[in-house]
C-alpha positions as a Markdown table, in Angstrom:
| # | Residue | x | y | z |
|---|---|---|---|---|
| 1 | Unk | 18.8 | 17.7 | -15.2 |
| 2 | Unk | 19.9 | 14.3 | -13.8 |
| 3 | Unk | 18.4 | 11.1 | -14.3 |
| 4 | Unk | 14.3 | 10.8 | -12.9 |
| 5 | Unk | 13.8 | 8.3 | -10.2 |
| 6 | Unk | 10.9 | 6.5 | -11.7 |
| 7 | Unk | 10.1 | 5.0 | -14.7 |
| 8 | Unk | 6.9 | 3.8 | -14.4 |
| 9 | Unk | 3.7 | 4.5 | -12.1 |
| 10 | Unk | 1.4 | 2.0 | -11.1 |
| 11 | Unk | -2.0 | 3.3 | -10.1 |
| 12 | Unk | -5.1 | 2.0 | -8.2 |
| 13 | Unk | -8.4 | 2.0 | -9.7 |
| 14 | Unk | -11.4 | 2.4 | -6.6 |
| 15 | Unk | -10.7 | 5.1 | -4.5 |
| 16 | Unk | -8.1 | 6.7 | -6.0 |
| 17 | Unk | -9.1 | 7.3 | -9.5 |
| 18 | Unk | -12.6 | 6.8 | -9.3 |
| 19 | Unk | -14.7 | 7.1 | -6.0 |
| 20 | Unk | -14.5 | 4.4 | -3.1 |
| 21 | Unk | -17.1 | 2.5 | -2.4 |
| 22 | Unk | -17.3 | 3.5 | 1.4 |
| 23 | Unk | -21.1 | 5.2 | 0.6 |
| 24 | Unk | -21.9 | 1.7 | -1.4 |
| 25 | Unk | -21.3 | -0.1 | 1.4 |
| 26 | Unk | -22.4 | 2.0 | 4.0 |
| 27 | Unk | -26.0 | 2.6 | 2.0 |
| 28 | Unk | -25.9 | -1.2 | 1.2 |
| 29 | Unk | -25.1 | -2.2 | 5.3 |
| 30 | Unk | -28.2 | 0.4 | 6.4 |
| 31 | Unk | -30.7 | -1.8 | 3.5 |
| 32 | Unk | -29.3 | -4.9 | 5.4 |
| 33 | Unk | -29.6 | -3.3 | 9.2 |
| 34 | Unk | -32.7 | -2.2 | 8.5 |
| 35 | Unk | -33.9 | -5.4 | 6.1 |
| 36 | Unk | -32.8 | -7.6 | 9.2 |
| 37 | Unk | -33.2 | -6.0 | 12.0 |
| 38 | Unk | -29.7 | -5.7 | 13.1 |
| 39 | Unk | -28.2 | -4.8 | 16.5 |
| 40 | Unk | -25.9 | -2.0 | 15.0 |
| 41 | Unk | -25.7 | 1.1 | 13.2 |
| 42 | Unk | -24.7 | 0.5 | 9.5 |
| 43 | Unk | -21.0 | 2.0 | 10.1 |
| 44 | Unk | -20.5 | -0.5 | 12.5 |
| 45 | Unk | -21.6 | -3.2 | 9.9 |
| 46 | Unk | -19.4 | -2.1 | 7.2 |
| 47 | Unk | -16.7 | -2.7 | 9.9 |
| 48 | Unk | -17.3 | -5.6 | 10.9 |
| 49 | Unk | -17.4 | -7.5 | 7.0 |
| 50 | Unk | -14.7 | -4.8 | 5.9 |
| 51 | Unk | -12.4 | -6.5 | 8.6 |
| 52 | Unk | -13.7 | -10.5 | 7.3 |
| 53 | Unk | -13.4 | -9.3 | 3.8 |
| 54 | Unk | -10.0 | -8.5 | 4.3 |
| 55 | Unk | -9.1 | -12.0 | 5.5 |
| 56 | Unk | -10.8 | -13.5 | 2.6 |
| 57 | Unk | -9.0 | -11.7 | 0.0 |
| 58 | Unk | -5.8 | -13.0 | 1.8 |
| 59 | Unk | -6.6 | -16.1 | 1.5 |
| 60 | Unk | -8.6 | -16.3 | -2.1 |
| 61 | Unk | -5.9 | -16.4 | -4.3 |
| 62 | Unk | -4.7 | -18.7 | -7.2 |
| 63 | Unk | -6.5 | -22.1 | -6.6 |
| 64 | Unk | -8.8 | -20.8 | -4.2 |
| 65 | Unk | -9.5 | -17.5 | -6.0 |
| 66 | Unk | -12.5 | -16.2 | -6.0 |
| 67 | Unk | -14.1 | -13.2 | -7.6 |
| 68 | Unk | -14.8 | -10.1 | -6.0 |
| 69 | Unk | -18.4 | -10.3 | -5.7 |
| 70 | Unk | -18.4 | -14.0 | -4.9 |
| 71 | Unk | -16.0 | -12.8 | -2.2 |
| 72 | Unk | -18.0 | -9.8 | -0.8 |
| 73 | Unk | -21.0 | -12.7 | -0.8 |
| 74 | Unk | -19.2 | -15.4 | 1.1 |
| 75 | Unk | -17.7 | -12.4 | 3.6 |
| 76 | Unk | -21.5 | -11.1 | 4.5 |
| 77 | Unk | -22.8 | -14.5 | 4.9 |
| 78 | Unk | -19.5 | -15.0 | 7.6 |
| 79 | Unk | -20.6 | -11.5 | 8.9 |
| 80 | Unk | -24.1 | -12.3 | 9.5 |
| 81 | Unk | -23.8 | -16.2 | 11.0 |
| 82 | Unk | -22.1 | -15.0 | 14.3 |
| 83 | Unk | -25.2 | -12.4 | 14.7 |
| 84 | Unk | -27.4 | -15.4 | 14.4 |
| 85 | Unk | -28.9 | -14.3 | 11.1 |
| 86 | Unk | -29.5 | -16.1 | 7.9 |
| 87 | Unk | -29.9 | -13.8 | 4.8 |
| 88 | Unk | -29.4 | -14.8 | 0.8 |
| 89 | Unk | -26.4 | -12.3 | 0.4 |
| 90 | Unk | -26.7 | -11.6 | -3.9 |
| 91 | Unk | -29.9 | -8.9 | -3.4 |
| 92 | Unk | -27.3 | -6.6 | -1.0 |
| 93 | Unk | -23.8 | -7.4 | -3.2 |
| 94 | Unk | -25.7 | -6.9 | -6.3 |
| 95 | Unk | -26.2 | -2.6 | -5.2 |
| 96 | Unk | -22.4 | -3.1 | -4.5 |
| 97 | Unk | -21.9 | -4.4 | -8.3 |
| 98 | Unk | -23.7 | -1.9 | -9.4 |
| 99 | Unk | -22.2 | 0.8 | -8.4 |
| 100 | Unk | -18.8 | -0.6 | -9.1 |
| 101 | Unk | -19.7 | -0.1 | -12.6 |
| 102 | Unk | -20.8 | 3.3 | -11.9 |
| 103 | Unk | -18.3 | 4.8 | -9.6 |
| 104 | Unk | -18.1 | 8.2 | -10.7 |
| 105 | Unk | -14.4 | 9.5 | -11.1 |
| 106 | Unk | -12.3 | 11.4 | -8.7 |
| 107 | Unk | -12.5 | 15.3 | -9.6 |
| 108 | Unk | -8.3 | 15.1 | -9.8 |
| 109 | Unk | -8.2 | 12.0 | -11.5 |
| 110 | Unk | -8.7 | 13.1 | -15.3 |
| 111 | Unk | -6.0 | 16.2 | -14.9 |
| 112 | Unk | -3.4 | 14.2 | -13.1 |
| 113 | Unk | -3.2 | 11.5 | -15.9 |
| 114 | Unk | -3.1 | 13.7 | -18.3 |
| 115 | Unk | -0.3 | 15.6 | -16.5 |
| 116 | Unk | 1.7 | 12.0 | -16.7 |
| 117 | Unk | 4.4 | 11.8 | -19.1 |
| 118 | Unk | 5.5 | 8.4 | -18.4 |
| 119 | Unk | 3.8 | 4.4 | -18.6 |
| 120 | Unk | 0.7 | 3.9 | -16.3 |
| 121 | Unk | -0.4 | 0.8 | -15.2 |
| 122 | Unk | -4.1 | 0.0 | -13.0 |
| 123 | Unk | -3.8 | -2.2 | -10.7 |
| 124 | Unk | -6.9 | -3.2 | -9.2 |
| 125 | Unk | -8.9 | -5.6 | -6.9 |
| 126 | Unk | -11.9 | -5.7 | -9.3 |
| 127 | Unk | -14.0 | -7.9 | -11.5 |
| 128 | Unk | -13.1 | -7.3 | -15.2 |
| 129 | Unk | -16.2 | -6.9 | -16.6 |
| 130 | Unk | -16.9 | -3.8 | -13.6 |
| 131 | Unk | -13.9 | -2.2 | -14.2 |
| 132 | Unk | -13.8 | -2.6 | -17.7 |
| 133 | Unk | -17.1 | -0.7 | -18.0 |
| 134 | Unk | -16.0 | 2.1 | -15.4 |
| 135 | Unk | -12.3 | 2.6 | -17.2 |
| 136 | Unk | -15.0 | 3.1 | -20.7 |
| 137 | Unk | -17.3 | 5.2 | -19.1 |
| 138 | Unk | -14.8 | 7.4 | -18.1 |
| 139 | Unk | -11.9 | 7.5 | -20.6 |
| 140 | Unk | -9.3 | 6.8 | -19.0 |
| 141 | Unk | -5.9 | 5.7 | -20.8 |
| 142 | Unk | -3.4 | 3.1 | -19.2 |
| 143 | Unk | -0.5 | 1.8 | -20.6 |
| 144 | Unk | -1.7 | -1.7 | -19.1 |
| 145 | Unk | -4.2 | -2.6 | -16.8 |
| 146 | Unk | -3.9 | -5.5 | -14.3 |
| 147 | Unk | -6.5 | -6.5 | -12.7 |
| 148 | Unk | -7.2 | -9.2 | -9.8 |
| 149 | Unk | -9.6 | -11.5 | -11.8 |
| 150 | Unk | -7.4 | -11.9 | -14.6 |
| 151 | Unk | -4.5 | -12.8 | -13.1 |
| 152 | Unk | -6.2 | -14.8 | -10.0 |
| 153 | Unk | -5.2 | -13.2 | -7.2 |
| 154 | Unk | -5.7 | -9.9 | -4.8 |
| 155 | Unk | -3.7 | -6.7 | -3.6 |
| 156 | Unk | -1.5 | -7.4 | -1.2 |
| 157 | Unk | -0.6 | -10.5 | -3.0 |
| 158 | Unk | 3.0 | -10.3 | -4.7 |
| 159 | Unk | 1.9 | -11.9 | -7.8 |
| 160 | Unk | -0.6 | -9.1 | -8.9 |
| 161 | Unk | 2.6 | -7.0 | -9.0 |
| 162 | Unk | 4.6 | -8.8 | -10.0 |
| 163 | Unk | 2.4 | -9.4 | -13.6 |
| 164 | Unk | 2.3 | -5.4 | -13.5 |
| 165 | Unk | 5.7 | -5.9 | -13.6 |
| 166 | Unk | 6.3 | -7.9 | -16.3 |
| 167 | Unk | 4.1 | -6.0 | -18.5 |
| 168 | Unk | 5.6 | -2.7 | -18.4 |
| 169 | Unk | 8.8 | -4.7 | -18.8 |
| 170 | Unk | 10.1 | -2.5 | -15.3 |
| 171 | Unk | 12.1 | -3.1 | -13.0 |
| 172 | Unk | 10.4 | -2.5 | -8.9 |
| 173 | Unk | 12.7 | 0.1 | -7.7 |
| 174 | Unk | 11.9 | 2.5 | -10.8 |
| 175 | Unk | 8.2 | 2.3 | -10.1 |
| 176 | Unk | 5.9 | 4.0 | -7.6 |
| 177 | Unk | 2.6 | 2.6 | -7.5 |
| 178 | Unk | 0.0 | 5.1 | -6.0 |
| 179 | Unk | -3.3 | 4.4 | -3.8 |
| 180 | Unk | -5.7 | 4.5 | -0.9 |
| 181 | Unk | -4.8 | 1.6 | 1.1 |
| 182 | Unk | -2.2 | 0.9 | 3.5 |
| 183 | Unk | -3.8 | -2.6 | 3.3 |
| 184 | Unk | -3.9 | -3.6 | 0.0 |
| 185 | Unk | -1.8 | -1.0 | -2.1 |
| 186 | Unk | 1.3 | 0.2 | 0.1 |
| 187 | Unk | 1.9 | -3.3 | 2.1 |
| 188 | Unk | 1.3 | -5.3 | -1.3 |
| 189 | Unk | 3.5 | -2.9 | -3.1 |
| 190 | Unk | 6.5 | -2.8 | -1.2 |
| 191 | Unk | 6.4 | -6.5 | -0.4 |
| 192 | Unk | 7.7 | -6.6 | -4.1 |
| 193 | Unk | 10.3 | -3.2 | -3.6 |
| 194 | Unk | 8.5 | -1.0 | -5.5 |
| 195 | Unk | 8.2 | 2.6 | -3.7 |
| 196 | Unk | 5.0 | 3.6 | -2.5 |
| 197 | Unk | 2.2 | 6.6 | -2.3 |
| 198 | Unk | -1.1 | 6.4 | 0.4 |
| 199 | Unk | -3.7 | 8.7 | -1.3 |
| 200 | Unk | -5.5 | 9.9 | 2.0 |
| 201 | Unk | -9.0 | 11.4 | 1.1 |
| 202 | Unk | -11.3 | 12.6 | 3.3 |
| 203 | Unk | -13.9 | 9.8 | 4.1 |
| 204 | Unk | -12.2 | 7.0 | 2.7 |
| 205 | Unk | -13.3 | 3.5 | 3.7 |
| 206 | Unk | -12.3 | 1.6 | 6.5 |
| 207 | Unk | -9.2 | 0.2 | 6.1 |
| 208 | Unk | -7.0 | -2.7 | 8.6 |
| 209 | Unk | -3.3 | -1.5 | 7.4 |
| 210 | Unk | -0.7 | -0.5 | 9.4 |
| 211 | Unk | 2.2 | -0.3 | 6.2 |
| 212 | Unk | 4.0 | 3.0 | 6.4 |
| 213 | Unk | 4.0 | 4.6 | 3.2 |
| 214 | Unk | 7.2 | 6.3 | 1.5 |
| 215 | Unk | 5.2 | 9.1 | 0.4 |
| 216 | Unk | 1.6 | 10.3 | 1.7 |
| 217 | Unk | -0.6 | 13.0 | -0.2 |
| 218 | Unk | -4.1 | 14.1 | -0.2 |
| 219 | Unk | -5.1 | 14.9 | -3.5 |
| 220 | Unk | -3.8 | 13.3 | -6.9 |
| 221 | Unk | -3.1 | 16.7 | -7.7 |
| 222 | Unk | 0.3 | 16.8 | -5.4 |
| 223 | Unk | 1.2 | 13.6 | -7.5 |
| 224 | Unk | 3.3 | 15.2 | -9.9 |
| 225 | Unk | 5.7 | 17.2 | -7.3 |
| 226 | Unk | 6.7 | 13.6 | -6.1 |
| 227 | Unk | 7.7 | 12.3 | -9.9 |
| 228 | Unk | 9.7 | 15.4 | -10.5 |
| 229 | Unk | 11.7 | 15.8 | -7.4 |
């Protein structure tokens, strides 16, 4: 059998392992549409400060870093101004917080670590504390997990990589790192050379990406026919 191509996986955490939050947000935008009396539906909400929470997480890295939910707070407040609507933002982020803790896990997710014979590493745009409590709840097993408030910075960013990198002590061309945004996971991984997977469920969340993944697959279940071919 010749040599495998990869040594190491690198794996999202929120959306790919355990559930997005695209119902969070969605239930969280209807509270606010409804709390507010907002022009829209709620889907066209969670558009609207999923495209300026995008831009934030470009830009809230190392010195300006800030947390996730100090990010989501800042975005809906920069969501709602242009609508000409004042609203404390912590009452709506606090349901998303909550249920970041609580994600439940993907049905596919348990059996296709298991399946793994070789180093994982998360790699996640999360507060530590949230995902700390979801990784617990759940079980899971990672050789490392990286995640953005430790290390100060956000998916796409290089650096978050980078550190996943270092502490699997890889090299990028012998790692895939697998997840569900073109955004974040397949533009920020191969800005660094390592190969990439999009995990495409049904009713992810909105996404701005446009990165063209080397590998695309619709359960974590067709995961292991990509590591053994």
């Amino acid at each position: 059998m010749g040599q495998r191509r990869f040594d190491a996986l690198f794996i999202d955490y929120y959306g790919t392992l355990a559930d997005g939050d695209r119902l969070a947000v969605e239930t969280t935008c209807a509270r606010l549409v409804e709390d507010l009396a907002l022009p829209m539906t709620a889907a066209e909400l969670a558009i609207l400060w999923g495209r300026r929470f995008f831009q934030e997480i470009e830009v809230a890295n190392h010195d300006r870093f800030l947390n996730l939910y100090d990010c989501e707070t800042k975005t809906l407040v920069d969501t709602l101004g242009p609508l000409g609507v004042q609203a404390d933002p912590r009452p709506y982020c606090d349901m998303l917080k909550h249920y970041w803790a609580a994600a439940p896990a993907h049905a596919d997710a348990v059996a296709a670590l298991a399946g793994l014979d070789l180093p994982v590493c998360c790699v996640s745009n999360a507060d530590t504390d949230d995902i700390t409590e979801s990784i617990a709840r759940h079980g899971f097993r990672f050789a490392a997990v990286v995640v953005s408030e430790a290390v100060r910075c956000y998916k796409p960013a290089p650096h978050i990589f980078r550190v996943a990198l270092d502490a699997l002590g890889v090299s990028p061309e012998r790692v895939l790192h697998v997840g569900d945004s073109l955004h974040s996971d397949v533009g920020g991984a191969q800005s660094v050379g390592i190969a990439t997977t999009w995990l495409c469920r049904d009713g992810r969340i909105f996404d701005t990406g446009q990165s063209t993944p080397d590998y695309k697959i619709g359960s974590l279940n067709e995961l292991c026919a990509i590591l053994d071919a």
